[in-house]
Backbone as CSV, one residue per row, in Angstrom:
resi,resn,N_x,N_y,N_z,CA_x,CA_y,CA_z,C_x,C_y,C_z
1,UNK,-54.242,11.907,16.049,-53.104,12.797,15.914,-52.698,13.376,17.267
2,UNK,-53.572,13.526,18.207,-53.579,14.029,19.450,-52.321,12.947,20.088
3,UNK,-52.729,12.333,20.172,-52.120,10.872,20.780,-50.590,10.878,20.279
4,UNK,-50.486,11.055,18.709,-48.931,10.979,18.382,-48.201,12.320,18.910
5,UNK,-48.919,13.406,19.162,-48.690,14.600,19.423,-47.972,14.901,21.248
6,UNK,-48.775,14.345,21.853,-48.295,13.926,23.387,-47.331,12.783,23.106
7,UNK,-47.763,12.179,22.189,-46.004,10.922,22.405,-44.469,11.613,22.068
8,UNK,-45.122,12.469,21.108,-43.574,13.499,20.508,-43.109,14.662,21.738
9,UNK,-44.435,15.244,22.875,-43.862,15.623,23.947,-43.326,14.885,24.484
10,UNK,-43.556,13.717,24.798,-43.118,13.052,26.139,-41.681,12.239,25.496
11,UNK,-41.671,12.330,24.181,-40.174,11.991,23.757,-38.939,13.056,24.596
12,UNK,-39.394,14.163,24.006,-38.498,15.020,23.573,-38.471,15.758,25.332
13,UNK,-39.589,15.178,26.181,-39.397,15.521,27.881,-38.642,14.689,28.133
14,UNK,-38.519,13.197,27.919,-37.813,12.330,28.323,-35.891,12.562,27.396
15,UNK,-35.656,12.896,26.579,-34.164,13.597,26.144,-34.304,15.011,27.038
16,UNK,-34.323,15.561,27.251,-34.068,17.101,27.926,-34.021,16.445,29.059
17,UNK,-34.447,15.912,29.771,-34.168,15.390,30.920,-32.810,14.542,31.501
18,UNK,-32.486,13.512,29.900,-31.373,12.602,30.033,-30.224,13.480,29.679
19,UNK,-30.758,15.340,28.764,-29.389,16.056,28.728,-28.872,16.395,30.612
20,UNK,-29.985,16.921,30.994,-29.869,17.721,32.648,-29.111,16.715,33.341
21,UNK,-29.348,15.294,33.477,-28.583,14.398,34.285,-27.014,14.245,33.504
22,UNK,-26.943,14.410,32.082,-25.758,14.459,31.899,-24.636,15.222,32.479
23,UNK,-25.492,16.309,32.387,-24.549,17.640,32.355,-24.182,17.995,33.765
24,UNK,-25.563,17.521,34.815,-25.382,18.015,36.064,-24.941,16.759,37.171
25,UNK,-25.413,15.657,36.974,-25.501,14.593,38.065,-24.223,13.638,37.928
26,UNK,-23.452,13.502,38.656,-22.521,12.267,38.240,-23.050,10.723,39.085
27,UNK,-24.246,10.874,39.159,-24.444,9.354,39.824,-26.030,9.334,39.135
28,UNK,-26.155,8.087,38.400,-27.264,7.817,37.827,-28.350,7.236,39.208
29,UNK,-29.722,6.398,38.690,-30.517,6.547,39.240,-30.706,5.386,40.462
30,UNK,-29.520,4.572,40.543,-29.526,3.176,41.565,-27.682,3.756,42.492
31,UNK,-27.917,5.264,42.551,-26.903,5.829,43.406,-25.410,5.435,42.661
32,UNK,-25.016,4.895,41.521,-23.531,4.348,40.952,-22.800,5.354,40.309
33,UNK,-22.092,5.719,40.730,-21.198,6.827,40.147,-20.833,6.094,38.656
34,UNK,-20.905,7.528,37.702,-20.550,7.308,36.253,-19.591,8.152,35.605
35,UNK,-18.905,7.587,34.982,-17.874,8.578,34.124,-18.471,8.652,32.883
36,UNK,-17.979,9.807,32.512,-18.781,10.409,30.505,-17.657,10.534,29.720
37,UNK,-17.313,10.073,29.291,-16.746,10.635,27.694,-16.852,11.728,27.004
38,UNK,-16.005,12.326,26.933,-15.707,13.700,26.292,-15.361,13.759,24.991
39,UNK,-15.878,14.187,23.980,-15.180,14.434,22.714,-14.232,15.399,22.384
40,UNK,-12.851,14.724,21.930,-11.912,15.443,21.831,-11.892,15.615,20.824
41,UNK,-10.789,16.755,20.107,-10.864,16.557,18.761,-9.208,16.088,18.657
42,UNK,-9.545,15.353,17.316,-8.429,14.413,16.942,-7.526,14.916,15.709
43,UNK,-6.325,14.957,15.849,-5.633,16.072,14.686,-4.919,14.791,13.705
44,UNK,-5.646,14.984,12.718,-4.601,14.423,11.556,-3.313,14.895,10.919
45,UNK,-2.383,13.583,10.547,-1.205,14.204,10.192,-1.540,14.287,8.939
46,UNK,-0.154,15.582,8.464,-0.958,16.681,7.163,-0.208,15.538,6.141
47,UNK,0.478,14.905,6.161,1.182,13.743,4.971,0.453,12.608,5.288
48,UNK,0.542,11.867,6.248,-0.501,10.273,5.797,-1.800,10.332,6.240
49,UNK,-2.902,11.344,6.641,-4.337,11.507,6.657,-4.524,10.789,7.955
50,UNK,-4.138,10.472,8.627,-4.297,9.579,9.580,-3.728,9.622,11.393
51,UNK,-4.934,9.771,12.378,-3.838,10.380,13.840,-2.408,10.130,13.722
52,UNK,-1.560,11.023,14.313,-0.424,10.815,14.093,-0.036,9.820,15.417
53,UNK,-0.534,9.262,16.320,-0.272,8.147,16.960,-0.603,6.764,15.982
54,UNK,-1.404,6.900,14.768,-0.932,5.752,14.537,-0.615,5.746,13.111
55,UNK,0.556,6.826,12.840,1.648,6.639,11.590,2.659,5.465,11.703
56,UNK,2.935,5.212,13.017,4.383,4.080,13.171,3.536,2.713,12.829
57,UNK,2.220,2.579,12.847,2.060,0.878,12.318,1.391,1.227,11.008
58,UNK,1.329,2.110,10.091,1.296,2.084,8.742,2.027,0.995,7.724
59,UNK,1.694,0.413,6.778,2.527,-0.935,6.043,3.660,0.400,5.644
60,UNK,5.069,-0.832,5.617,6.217,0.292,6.028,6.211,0.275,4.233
61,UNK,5.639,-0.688,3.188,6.301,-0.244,2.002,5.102,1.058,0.962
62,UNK,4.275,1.579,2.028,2.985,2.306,1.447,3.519,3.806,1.548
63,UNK,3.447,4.511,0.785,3.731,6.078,0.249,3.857,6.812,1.174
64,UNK,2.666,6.862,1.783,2.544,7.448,3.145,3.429,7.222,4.277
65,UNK,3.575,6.008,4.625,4.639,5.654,5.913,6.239,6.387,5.036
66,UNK,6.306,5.947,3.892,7.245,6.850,3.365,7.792,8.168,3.578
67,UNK,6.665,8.647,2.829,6.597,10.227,3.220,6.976,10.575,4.552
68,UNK,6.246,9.838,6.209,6.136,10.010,7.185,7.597,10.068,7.651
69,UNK,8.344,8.957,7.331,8.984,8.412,8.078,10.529,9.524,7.674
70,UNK,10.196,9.904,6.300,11.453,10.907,5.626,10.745,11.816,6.234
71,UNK,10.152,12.783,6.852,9.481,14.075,7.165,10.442,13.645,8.701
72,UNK,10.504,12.969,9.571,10.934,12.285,10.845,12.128,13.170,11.338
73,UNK,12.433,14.198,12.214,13.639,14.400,12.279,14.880,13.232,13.175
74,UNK,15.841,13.597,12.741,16.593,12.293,13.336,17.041,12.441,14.711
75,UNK,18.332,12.074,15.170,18.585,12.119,16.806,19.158,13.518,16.722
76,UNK,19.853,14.084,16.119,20.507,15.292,15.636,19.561,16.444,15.502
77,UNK,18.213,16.043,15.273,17.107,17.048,15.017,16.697,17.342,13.721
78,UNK,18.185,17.028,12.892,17.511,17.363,11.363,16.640,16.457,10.914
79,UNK,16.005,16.772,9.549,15.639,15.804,8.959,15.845,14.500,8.696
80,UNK,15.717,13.539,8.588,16.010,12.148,8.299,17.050,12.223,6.911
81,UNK,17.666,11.727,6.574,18.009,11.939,5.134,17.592,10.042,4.510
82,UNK,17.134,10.285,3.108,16.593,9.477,2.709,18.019,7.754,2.264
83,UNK,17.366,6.731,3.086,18.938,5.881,3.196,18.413,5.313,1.855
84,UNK,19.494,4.905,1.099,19.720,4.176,-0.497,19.719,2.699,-0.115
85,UNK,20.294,2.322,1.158,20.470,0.755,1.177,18.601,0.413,1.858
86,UNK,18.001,1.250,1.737,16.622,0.335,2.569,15.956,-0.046,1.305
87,UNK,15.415,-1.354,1.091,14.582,-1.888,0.445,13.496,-1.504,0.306
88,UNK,12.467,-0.673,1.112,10.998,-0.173,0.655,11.337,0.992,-0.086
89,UNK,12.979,1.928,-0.480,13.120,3.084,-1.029,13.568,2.751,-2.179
90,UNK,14.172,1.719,-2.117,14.730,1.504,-3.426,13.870,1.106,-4.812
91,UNK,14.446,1.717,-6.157,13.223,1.127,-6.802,14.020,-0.060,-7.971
92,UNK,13.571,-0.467,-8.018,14.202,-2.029,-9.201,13.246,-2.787,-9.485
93,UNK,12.890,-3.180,-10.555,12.080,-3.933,-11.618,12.800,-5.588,-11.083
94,UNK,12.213,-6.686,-10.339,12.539,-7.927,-10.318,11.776,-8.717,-11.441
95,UNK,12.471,-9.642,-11.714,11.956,-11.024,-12.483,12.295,-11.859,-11.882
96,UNK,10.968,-12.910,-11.795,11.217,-13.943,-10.845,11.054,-15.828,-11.825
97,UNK,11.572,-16.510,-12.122,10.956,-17.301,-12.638,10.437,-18.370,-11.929
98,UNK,9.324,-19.316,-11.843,9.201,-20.113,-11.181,7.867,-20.886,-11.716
99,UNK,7.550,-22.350,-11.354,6.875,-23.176,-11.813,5.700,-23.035,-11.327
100,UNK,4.685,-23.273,-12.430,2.859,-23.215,-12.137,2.628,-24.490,-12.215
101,UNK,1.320,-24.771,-12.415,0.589,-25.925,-12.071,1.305,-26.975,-13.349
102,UNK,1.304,-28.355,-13.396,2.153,-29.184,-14.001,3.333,-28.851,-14.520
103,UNK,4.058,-28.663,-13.559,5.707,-27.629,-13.916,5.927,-26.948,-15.196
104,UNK,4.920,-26.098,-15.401,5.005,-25.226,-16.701,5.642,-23.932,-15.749
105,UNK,7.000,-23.484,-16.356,7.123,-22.046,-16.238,6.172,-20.974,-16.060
106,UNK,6.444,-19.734,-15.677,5.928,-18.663,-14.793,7.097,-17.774,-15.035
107,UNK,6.823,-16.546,-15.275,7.382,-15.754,-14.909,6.849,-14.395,-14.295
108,UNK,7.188,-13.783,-12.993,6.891,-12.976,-11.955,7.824,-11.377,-12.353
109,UNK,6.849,-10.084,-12.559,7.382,-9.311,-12.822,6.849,-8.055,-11.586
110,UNK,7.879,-7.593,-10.370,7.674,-7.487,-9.654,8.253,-5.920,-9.171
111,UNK,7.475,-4.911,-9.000,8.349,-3.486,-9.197,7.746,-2.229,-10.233
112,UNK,6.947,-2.796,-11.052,6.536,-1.928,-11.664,5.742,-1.031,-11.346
113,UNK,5.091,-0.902,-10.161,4.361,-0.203,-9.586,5.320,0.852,-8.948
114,UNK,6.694,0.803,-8.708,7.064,1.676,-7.773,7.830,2.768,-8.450
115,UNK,8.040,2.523,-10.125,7.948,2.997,-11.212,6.893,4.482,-11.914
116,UNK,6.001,4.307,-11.047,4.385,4.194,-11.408,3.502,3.937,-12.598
117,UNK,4.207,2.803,-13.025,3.759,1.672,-13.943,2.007,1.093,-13.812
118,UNK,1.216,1.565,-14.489,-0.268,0.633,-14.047,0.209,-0.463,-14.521
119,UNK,0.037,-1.821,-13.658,0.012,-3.066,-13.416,-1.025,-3.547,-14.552
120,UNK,-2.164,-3.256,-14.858,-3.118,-3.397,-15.747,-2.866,-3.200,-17.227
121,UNK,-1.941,-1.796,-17.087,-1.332,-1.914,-18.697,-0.784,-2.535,-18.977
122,UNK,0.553,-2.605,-17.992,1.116,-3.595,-18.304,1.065,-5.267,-18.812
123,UNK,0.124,-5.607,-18.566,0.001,-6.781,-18.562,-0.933,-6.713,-20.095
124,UNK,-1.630,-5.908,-20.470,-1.784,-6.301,-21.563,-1.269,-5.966,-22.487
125,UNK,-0.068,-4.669,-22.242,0.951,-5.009,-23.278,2.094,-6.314,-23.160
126,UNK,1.971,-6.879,-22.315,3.106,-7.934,-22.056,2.290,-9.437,-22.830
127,UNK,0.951,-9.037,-22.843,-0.225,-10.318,-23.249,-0.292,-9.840,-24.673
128,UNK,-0.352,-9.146,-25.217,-0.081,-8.885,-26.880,1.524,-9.212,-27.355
129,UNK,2.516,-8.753,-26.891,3.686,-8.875,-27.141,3.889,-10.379,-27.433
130,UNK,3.974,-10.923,-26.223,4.033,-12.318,-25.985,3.109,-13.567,-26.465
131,UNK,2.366,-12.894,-26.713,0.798,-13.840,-26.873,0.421,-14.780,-26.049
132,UNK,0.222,-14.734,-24.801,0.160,-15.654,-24.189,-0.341,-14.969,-22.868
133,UNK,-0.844,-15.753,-21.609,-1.857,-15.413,-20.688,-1.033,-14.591,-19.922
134,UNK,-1.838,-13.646,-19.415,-1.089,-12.465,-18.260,-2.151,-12.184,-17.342
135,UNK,-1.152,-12.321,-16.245,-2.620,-11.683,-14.680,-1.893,-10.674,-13.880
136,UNK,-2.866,-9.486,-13.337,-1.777,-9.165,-11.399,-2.537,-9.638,-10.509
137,UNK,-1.150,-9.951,-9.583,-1.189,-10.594,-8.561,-1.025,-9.063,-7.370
138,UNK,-1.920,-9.341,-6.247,-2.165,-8.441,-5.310,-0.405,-8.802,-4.452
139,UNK,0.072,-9.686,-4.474,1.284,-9.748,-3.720,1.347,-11.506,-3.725
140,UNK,3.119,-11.495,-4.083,3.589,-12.499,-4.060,4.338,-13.143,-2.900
141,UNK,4.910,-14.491,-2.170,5.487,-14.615,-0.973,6.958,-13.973,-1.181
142,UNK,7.530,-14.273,-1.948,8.914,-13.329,-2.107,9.239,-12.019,-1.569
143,UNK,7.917,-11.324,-2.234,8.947,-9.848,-1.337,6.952,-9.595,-0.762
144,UNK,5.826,-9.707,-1.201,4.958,-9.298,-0.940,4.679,-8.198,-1.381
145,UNK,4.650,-8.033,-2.604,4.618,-6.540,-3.333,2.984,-7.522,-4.585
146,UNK,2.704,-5.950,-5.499,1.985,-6.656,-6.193,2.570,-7.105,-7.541
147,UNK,2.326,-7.685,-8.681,2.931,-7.845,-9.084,2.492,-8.647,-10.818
148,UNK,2.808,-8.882,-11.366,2.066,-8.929,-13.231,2.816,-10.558,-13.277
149,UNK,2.058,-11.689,-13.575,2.392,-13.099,-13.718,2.370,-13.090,-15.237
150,UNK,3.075,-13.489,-15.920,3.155,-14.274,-17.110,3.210,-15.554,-17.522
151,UNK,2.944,-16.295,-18.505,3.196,-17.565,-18.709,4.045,-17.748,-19.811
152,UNK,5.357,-18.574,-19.313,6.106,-19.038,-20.083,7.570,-18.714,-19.320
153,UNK,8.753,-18.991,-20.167,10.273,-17.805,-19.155,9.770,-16.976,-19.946
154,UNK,9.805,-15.578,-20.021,10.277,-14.257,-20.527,11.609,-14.019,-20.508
155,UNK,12.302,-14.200,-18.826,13.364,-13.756,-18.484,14.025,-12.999,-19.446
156,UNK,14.522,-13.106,-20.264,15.759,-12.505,-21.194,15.071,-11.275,-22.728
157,UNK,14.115,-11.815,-22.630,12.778,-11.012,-23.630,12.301,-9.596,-22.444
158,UNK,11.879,-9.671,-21.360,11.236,-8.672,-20.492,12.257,-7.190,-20.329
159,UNK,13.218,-7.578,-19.914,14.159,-6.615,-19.958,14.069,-5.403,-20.833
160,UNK,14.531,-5.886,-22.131,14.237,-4.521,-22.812,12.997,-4.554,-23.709
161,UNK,11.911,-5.491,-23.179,10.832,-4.658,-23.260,10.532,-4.110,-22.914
162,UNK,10.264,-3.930,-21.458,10.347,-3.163,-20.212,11.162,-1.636,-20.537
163,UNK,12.219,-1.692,-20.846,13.076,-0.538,-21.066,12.204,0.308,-22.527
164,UNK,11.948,-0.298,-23.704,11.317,0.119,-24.515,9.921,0.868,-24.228
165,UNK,9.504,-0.109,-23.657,7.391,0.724,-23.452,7.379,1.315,-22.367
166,UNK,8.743,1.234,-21.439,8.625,3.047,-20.239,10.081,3.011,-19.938
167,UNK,10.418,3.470,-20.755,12.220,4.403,-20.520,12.155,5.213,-20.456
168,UNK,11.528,5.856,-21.410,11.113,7.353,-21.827,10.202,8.359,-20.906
169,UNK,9.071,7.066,-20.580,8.094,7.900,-20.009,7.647,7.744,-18.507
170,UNK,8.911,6.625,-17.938,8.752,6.158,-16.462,10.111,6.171,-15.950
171,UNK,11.310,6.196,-17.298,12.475,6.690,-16.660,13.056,4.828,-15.975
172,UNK,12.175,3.530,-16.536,13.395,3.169,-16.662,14.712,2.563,-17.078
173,UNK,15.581,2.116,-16.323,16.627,1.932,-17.052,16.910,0.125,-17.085
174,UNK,17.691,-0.580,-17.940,18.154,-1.679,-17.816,18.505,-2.259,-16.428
175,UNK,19.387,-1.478,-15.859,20.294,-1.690,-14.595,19.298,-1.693,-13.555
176,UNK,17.997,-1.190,-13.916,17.559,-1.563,-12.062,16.372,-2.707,-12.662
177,UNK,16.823,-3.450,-13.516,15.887,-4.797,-14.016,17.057,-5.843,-13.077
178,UNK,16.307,-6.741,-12.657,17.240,-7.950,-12.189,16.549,-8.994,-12.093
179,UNK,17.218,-10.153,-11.697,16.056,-11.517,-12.041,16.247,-11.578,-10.310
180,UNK,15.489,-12.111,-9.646,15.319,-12.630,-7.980,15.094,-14.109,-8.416
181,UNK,16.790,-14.441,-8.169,16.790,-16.320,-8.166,15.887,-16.750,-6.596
182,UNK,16.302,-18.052,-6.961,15.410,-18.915,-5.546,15.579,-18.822,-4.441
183,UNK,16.964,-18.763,-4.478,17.420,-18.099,-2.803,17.699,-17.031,-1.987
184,UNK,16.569,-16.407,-3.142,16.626,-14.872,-2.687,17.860,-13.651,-3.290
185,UNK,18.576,-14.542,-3.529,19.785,-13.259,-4.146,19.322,-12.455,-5.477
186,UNK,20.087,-11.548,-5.905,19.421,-10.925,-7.266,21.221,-10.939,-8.100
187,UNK,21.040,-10.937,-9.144,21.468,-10.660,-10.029,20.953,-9.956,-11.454
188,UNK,22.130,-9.756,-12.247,21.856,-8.850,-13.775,21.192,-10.160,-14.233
189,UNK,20.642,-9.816,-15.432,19.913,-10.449,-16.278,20.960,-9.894,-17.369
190,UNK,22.135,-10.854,-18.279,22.514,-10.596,-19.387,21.650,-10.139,-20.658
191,UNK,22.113,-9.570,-21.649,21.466,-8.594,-22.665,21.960,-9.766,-23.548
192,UNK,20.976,-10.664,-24.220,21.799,-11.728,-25.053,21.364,-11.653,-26.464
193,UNK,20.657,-10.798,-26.364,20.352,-9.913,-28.078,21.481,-9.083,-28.275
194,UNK,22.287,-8.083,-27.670,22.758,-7.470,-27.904,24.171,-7.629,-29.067
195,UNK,24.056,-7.033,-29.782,25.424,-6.965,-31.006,26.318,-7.055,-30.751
C-alpha cells in the first residue's frame, strides 16, 4: 500500500507541476515556444439551440432555420416579413404517382408533416382504408421531404380522405392537395366523386 501511496504522490507532483508550466512558462522543455487555448464561452442562439455562427448552414426546410431566418431583420432593419412565394414556407399536401418494381403503380404522399400530420398514423390509416401496403419514406428525389408511399394510384381517392381524417383537426383544406406530375409542375387534382 506504501508503494501505491508514493505513486498517487508522485502523480498528483507530476500534474501541479504541468499546471505551473501552464500558467507561467510559454516555452516548453526543448526551448519551443507554445500557444494554449483558452476556453471561451460559446453563446447559443435562443430559437435554433445552436452557435449562432452556424444558423446560416442549418437544412433551409427544418423549423429552426425557419424560425431563424423570419427572426432576421431585413436591409431596412425591420423584421423579415414572412414571403408566401418561398417553397420551404409554404404548406401543400403533394401526390405524386409513379412506378415500383415491375411497373406496378405507387403513389407518393408528400407534405403531411408540415401539416403536423404523424407520418406513422397516417399510413396506417391510409393501410386500413385502402387495404393495401403502406411505408414512410425518410425523403424522396422530387422535393426531398419525408414522405408516406402507397401501393396502387390513390390519386383521386387521397384527396378527400386526407380532407376527412385532418380538416378538422390539422386544418386541412382540398386546395392545398395537388398531384406533382413528372415534370415537376403541380396541378389540382379534380373532385370526381363530387355531385
Amino acid at each position: 500500500s506504501d508503494e501505491k501511496h508514493q505513486h498517487g504522490e508522485r502523480r498528483e507532483e507530476e500534474y501541479a507541476g504541468a499546471d505551473e508550466w501552464r500558467e507561467g512558462n510559454e516555452e516548453d522543455s526543448k526551448g519551443a515556444k507554445r500557444q494554449f487555448l483558452h476556453e471561451q464561452p460559446v453563446e447559443y442562439d435562443r430559437i435554433t439551440g445552436v452557435p449562432a455562427e452556424y444558423n446560416e448552414y442549418l437544412p433551409r426546410d427544418s423549423p429552426e432555420f425557419r424560425g431563424w431566418s423570419e427572426a432576421q431583420p431585413s436591409k431596412d432593419g425591420t423584421p423579415a416579413a414572412r414571403s408566401s412565394r418561398s417553397p420551404s414556407l409554404s404548406k401543400e399536401i403533394l401526390i405524386r404517382i409513379g412506378t415500383r418494381a415491375f411497373k406496378k403503380p405507387g403513389t407518393l404522399v408528400i407534405g403531411l408533416d408540415s401539416y403536423g400530420i404523424e407520418l406513422s398514423d397516417a399510413k396506417k390509416k391510409f393501410a386500413k382504408k385502402f387495404a393495401c401496403a403502406c411505408s414512410v419514406g425518410k425523403s424522396c428525389k422530387e422535393t426531398n421531404k419525408p414522405h408516406v408511399f402507397i401501393q396502387g394510384n390513390k390519386l383521386y381517392d387521397l384527396p378527400g380522405l386526407i380532407v376527412e381524417l385532418y380538416g378538422s383537426t390539422n386544418g386541412v383544406t382540398r386546395a392545398a392537395i395537388q398531384e406533382l406530375q413528372k415534370d415537376g409542375k403541380k396541378r389540382e387534382i379534380p373532385d370526381i366523386y363530387a355531385d
